[in-house]
MOPAC internal coordinates of N, CA, C and O (Angstrom, degrees):
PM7 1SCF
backbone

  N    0.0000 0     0.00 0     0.00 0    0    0    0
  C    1.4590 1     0.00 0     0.00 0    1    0    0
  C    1.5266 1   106.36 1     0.00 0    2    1    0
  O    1.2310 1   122.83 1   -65.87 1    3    2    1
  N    1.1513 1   112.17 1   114.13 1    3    2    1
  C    1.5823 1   123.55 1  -168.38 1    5    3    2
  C    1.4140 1   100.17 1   -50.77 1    6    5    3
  O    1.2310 1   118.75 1   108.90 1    7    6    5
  N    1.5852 1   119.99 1   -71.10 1    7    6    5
  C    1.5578 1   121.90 1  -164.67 1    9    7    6
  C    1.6949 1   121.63 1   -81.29 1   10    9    7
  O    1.2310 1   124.39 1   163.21 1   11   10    9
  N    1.1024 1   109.17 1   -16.79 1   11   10    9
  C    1.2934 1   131.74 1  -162.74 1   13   11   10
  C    1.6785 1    98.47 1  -107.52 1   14   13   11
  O    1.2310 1   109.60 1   148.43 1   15   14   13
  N    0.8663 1   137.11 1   -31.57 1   15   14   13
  C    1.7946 1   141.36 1  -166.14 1   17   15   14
  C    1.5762 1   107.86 1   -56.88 1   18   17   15
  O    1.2310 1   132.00 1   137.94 1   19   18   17
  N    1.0960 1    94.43 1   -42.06 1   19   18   17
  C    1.6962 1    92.51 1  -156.20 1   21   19   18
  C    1.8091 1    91.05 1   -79.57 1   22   21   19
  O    1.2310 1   129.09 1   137.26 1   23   22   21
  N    1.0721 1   100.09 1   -42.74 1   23   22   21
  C    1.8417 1   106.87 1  -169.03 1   25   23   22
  C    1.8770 1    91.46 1   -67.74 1   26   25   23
  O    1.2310 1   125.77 1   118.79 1   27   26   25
  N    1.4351 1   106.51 1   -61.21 1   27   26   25
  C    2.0153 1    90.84 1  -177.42 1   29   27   26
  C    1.6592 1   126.30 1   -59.01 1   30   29   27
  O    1.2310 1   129.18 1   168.64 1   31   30   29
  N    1.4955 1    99.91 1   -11.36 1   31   30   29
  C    1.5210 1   109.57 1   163.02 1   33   31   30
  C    1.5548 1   128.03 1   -66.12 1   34   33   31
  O    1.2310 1   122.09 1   124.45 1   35   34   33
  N    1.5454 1   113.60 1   -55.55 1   35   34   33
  C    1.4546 1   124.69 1   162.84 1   37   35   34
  C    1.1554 1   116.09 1   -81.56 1   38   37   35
  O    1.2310 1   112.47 1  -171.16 1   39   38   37
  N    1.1516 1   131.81 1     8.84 1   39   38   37
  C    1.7540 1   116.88 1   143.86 1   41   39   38
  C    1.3359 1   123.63 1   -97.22 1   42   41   39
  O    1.2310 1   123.76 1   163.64 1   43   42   41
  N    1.4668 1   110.40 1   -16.36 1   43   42   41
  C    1.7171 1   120.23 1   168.66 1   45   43   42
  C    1.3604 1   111.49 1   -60.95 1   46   45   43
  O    1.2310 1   131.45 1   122.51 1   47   46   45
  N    1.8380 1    95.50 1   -57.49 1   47   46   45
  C    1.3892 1   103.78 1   177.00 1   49   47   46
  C    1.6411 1   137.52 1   -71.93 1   50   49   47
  O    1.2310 1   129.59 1   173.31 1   51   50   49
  N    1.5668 1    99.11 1    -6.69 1   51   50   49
  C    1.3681 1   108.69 1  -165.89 1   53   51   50
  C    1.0498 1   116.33 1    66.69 1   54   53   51
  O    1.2310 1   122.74 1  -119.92 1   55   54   53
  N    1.0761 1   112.35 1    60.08 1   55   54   53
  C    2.0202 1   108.95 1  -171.08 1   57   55   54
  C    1.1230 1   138.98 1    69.24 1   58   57   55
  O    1.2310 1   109.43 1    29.22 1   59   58   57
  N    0.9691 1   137.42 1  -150.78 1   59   58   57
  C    1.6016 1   141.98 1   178.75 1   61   59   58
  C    1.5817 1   121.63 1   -96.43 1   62   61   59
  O    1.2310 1   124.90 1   130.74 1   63   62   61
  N    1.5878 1   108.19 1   -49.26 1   63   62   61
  C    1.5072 1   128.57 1   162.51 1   65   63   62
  C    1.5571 1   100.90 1   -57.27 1   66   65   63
  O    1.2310 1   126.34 1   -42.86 1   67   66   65
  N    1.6287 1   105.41 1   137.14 1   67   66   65
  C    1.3871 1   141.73 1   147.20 1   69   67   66
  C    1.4422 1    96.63 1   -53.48 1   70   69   67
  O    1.2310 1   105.71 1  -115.78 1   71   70   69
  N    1.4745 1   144.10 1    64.22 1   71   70   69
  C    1.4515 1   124.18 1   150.45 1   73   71   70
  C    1.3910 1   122.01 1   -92.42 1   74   73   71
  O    1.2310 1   124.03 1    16.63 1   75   74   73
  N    2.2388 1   109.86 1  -163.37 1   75   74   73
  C    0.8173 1    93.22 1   169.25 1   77   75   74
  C    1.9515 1   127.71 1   -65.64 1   78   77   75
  O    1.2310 1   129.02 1   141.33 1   79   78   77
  N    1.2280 1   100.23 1   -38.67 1   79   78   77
  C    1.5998 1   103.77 1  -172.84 1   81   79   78
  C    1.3597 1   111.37 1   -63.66 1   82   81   79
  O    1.2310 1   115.29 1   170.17 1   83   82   81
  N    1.9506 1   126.53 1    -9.83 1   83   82   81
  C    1.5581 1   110.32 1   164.05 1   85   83   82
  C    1.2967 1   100.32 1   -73.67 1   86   85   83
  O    1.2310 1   120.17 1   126.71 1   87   86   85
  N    1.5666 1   117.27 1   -53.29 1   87   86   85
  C    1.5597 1   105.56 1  -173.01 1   89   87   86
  C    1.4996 1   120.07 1   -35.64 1   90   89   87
  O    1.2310 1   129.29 1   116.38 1   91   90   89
  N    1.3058 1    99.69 1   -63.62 1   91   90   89
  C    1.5066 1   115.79 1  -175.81 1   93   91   90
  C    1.9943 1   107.09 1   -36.97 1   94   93   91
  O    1.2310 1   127.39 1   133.84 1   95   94   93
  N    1.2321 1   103.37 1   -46.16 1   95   94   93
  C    1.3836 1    88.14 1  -170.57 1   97   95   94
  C    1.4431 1   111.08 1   -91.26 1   98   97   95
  O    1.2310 1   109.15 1   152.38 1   99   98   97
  N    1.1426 1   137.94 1   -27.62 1   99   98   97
  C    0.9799 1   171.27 1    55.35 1  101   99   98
  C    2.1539 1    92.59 1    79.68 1  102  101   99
  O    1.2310 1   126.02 1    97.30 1  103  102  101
  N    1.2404 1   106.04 1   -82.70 1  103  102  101
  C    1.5656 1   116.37 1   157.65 1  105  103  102
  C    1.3927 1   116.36 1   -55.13 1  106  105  103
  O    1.2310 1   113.99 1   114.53 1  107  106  105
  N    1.4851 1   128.98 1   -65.47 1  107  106  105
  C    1.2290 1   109.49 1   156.55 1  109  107  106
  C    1.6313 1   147.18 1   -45.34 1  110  109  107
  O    1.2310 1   124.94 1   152.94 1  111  110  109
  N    0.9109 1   108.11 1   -27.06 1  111  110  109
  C    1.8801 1   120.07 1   169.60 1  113  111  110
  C    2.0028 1    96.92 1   -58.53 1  114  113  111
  O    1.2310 1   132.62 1   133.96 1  115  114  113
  N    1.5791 1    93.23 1   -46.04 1  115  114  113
  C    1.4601 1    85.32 1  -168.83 1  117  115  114
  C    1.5660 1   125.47 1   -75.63 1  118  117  115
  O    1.2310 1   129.09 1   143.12 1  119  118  117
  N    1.5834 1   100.09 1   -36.88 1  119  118  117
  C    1.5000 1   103.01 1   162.04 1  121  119  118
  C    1.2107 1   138.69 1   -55.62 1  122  121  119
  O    1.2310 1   129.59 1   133.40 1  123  122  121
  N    1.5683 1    99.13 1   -46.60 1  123  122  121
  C    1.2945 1    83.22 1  -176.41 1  125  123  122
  C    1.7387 1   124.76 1  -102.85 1  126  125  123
  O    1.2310 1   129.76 1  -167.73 1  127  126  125
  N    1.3828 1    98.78 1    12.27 1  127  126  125
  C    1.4915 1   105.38 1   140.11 1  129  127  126
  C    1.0887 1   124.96 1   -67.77 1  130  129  127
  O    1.2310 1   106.28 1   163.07 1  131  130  129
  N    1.0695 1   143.09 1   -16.93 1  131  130  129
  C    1.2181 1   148.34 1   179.57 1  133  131  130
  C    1.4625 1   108.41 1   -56.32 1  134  133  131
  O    1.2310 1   132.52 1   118.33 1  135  134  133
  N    2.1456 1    93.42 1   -61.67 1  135  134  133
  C    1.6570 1    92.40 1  -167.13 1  137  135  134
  C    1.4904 1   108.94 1   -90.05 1  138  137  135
  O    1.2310 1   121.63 1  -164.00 1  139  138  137
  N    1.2792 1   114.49 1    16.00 1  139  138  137
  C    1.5525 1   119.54 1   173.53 1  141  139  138
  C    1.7388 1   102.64 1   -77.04 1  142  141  139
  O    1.2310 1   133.62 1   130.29 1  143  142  141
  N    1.5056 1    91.28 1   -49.71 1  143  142  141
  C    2.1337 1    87.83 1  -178.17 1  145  143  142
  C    1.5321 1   105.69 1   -64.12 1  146  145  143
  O    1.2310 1   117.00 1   132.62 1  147  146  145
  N    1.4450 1   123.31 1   -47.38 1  147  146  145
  C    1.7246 1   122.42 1   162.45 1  149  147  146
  C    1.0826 1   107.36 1   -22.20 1  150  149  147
  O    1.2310 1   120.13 1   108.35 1  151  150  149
  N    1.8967 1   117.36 1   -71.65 1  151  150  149
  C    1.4873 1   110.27 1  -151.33 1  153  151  150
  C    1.7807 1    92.97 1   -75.49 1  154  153  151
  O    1.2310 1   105.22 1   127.99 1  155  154  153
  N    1.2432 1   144.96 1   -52.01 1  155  154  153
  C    1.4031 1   129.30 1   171.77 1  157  155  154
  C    1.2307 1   130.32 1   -17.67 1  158  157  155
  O    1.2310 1   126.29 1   121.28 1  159  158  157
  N    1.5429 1   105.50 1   -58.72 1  159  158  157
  C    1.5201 1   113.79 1  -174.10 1  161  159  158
  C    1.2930 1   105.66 1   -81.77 1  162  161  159
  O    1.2310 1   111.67 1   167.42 1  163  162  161
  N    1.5379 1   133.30 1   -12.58 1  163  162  161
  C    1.5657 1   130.56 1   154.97 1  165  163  162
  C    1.5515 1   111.10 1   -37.31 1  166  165  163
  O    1.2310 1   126.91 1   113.13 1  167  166  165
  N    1.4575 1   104.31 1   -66.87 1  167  166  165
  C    1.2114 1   132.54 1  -166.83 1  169  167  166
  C    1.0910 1   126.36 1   -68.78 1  170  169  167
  O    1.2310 1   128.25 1   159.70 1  171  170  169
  N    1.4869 1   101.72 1   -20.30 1  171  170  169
  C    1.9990 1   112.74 1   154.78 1  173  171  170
  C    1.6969 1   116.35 1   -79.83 1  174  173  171
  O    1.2310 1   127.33 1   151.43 1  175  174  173
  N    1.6159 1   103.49 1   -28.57 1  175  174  173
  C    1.5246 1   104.03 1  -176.57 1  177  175  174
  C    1.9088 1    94.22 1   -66.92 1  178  177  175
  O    1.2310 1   124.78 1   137.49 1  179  178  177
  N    1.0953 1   108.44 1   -42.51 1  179  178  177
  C    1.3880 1   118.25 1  -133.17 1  181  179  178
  C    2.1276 1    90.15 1   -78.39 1  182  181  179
  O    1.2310 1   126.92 1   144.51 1  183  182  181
  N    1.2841 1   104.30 1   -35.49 1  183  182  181
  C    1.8981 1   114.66 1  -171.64 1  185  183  182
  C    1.2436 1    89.32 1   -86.92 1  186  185  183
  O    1.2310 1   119.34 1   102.78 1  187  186  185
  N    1.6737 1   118.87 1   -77.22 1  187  186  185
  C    1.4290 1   109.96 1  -148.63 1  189  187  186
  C    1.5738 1   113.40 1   -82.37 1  190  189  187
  O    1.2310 1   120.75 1  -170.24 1  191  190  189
  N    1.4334 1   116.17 1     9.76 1  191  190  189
  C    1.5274 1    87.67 1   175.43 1  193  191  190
  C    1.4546 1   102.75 1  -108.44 1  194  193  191
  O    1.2310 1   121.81 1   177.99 1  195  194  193
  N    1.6210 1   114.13 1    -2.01 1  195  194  193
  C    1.3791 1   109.71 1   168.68 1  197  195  194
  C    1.3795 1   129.65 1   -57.93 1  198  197  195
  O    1.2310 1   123.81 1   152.21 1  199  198  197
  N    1.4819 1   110.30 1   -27.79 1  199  198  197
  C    1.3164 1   132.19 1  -167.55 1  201  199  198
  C    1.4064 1   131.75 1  -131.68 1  202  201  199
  O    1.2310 1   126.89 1   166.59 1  203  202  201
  N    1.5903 1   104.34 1   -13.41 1  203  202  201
  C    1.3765 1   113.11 1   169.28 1  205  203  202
  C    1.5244 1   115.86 1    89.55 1  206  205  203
  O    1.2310 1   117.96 1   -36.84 1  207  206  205
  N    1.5697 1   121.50 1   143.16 1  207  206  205
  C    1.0410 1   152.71 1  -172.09 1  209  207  206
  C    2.0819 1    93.02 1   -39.15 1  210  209  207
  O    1.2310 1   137.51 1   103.30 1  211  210  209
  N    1.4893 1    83.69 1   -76.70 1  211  210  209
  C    1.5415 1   110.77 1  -174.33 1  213  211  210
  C    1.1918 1   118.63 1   -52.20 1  214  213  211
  O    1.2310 1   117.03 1   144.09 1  215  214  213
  N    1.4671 1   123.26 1   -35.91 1  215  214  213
  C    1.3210 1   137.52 1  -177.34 1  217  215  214
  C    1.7886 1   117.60 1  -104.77 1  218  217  215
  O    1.2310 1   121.83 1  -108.70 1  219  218  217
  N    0.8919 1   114.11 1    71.30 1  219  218  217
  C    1.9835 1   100.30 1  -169.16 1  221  219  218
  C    1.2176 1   115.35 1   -76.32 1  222  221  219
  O    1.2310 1   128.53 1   162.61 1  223  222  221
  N    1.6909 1   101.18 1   -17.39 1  223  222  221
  C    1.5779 1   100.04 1   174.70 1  225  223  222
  C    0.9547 1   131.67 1   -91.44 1  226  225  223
  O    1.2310 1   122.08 1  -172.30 1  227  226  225
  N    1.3953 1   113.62 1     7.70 1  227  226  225
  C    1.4136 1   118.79 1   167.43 1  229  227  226
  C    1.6990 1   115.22 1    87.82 1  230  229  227
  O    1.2310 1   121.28 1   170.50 1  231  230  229
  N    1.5394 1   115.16 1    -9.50 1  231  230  229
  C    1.2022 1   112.71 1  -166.63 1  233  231  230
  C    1.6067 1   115.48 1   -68.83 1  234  233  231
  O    1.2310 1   121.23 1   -33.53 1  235  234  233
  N    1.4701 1   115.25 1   146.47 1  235  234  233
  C    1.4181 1   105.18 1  -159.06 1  237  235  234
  C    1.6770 1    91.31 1   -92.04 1  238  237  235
  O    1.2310 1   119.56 1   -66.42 1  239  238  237
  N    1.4018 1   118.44 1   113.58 1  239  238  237
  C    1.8405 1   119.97 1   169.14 1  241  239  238
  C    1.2834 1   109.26 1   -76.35 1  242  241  239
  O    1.2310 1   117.44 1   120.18 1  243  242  241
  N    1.5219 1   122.47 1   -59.82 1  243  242  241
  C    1.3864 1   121.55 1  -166.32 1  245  243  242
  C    1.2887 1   100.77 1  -138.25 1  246  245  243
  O    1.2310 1   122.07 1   -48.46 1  247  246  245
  N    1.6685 1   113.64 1   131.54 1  247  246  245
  C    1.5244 1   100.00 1  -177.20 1  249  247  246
  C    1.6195 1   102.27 1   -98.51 1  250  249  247
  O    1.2310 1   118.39 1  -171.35 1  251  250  249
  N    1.3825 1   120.68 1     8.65 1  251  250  249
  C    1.0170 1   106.32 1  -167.34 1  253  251  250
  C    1.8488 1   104.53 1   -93.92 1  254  253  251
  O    1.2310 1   116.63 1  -148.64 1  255  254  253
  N    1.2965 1   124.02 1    31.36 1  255  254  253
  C    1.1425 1   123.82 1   172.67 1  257  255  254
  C    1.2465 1   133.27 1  -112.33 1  258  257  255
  O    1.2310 1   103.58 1   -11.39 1  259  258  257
  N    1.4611 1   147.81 1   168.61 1  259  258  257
  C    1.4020 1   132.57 1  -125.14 1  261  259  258
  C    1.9205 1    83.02 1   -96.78 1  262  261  259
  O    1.2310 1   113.00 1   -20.30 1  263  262  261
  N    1.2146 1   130.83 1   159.70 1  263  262  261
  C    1.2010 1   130.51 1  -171.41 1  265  263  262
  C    1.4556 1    92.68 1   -83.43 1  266  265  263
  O    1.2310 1   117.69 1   -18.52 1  267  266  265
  N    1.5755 1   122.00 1   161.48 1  267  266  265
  C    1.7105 1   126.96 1  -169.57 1  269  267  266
  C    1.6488 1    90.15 1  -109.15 1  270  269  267
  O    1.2310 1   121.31 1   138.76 1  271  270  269
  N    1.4565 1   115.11 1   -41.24 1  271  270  269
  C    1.5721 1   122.41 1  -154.80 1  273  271  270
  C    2.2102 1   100.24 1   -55.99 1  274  273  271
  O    1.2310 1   128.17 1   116.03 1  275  274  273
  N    1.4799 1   101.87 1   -63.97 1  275  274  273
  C    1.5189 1    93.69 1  -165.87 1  277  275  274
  C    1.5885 1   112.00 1   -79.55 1  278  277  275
  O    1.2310 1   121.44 1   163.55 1  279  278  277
  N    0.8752 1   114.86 1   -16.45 1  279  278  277
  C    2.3766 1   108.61 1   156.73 1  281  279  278
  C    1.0319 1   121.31 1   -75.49 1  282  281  279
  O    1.2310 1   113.12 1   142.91 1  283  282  281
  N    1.4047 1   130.60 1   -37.09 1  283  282  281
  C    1.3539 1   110.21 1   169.92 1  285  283  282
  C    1.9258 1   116.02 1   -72.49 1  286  285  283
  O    1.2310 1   133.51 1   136.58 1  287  286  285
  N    1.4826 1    91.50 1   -43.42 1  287  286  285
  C    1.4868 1    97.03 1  -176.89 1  289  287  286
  C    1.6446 1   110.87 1   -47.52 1  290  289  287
  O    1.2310 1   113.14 1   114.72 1  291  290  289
  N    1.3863 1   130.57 1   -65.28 1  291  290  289
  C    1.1124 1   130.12 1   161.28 1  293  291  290
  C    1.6220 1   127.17 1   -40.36 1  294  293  291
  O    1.2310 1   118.22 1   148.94 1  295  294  293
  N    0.9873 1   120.99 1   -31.06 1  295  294  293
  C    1.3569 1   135.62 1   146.04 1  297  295  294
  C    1.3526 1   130.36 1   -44.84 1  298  297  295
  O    1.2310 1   132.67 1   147.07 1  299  298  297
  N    1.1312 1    93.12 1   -32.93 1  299  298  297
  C    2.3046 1    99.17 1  -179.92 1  301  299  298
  C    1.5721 1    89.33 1  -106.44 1  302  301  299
  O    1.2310 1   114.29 1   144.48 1  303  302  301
  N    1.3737 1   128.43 1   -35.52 1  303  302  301
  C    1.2536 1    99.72 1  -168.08 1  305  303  302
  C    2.0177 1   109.46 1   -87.06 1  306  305  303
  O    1.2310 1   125.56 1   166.11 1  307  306  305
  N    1.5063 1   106.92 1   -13.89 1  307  306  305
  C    1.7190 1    90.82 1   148.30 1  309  307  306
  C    1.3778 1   145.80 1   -49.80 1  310  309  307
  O    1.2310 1   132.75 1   142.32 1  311  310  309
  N    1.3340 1    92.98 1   -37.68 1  311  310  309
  C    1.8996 1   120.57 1  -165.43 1  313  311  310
  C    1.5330 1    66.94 1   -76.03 1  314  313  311
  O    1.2310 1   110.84 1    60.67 1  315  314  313
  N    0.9012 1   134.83 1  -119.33 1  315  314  313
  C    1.3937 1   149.93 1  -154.89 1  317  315  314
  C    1.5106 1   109.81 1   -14.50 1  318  317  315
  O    1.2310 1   114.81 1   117.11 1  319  318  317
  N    1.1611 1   127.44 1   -62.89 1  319  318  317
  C    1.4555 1   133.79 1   141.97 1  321  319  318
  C    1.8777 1   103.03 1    -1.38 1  322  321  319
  O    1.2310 1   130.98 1    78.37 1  323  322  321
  N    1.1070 1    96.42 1  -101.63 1  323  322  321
  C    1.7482 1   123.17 1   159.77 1  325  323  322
  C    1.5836 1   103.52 1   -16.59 1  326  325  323
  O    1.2310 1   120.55 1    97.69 1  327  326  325
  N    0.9308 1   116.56 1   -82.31 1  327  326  325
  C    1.5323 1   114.89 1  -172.59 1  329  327  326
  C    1.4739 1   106.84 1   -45.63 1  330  329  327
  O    1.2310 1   123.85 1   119.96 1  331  330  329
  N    1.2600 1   110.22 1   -60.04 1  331  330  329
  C    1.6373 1   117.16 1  -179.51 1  333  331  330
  C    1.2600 1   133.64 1   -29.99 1  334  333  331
  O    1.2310 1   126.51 1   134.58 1  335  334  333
  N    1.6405 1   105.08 1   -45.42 1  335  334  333
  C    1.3533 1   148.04 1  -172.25 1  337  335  334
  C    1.4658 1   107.16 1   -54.29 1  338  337  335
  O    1.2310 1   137.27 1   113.15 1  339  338  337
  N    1.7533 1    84.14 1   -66.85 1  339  338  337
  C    1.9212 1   112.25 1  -146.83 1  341  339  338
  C    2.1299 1    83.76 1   -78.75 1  342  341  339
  O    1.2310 1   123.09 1   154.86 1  343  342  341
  N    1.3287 1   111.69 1   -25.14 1  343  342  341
  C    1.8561 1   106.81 1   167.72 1  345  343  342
  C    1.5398 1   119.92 1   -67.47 1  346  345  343
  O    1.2310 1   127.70 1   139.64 1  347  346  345
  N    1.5802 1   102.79 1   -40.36 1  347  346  345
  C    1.6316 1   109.42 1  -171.88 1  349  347  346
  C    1.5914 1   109.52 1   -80.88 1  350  349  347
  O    1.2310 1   119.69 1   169.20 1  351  350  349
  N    1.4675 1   118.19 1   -10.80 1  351  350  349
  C    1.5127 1   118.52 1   164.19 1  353  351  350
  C    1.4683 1   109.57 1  -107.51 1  354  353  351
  O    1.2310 1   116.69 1   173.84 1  355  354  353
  N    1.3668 1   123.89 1    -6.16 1  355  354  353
  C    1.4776 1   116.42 1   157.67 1  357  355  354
  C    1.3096 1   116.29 1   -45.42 1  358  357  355
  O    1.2310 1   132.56 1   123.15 1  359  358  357
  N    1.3595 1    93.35 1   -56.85 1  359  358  357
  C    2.0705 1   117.17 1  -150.56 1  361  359  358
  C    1.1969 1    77.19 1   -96.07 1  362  361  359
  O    1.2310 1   100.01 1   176.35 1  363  362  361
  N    2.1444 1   153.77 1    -3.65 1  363  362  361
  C    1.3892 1   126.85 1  -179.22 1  365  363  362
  C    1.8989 1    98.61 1   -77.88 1  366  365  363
  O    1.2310 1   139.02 1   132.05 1  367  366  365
  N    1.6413 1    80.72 1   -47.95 1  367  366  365
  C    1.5736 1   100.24 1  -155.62 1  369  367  366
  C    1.4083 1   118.73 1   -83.08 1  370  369  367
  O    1.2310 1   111.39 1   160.14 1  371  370  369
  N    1.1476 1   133.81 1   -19.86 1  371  370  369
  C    1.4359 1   152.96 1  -162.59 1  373  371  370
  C    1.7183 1   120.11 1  -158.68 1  374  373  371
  O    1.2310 1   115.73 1  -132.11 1  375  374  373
  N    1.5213 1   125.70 1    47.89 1  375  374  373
  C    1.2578 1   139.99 1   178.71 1  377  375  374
  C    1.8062 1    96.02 1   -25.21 1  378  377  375
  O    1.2310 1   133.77 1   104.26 1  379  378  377
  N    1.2055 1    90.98 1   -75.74 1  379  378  377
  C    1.6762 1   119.44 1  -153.59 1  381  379  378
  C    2.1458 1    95.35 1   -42.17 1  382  381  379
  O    1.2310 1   122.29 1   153.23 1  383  382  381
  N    1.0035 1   113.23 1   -26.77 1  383  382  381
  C    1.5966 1   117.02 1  -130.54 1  385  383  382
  C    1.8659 1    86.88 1   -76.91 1  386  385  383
  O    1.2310 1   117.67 1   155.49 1  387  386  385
  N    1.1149 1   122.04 1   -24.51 1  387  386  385
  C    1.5539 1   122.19 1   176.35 1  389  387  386
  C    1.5665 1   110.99 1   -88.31 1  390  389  387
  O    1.2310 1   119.42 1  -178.49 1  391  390  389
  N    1.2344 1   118.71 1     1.51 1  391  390  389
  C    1.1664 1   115.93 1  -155.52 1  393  391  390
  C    1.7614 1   107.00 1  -106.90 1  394  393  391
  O    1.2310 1   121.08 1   -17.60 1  395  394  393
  N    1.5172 1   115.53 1   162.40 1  395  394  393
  C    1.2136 1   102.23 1  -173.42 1  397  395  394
  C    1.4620 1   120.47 1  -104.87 1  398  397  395
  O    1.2310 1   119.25 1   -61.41 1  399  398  397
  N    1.4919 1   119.03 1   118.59 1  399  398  397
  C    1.4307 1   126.51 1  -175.70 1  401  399  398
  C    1.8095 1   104.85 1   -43.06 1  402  401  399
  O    1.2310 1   123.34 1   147.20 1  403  402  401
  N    0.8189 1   111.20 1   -32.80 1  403  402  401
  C    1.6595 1    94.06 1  -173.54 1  405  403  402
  C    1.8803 1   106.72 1   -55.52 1  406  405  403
  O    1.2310 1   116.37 1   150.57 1  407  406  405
  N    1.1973 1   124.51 1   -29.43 1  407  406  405
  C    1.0346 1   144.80 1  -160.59 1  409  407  406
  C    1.7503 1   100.70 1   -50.14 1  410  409  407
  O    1.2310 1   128.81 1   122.34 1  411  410  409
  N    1.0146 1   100.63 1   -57.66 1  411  410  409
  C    1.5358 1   128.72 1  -170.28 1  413  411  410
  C    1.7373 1   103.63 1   -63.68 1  414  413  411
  O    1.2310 1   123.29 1   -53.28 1  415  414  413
  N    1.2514 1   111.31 1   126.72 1  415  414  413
  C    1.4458 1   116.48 1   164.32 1  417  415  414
  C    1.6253 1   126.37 1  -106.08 1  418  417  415
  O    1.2310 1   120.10 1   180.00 1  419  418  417

């Protein structure tokens, strides 16, 4: 943002100085983005798999078709499962293996 950049930069950042109030916000920007993408992707599990991609309105066309809500849902919460897993035996079994060799003296 041409006119606006420099000013939405030093209030994000708290200025120029490394203080406490950049830190401070600085950690907050990050947290609670964090649980902002959480509560989103709640709220995508929670609408669109009730009702489907194709359907957002929920209107019932044919009931004689396979339900969308409990396969996908069970489906993300494997992957997730999975992901969780294949991180908590990364970092069990092999700490170092993401990490950067320059680090080391």
């Amino acid at each position: 943002i041409p006119y606006l950049g420099t000013m939405l930069v030093q209030w994000v950042l708290g200025g120029f100085a490394v203080d406490n109030a950049t830190l401070t916000r600085f950690f907050m920007f990050h947290f609670v983005l964090l649980y902002m993408v959480a509560a989103a992707t709640m709220v995508n599990f929670t609408f669109l798999h009730q009702t489907g991609s194709n359907n957002p309105m929920g209107i019932n066309s044919d009931s004689d078709k396979i339900p969308f809500h409990p396969y996908f849902s069970w489906k993300d919460v494997v992957g997730f499962m999975v992901l969780i897993l294949s991180l908590v035996l990364l970092s069990l079994i092999n700490p170092y293996m993401l990490g950067d060799p320059d680090n080391f003296i």
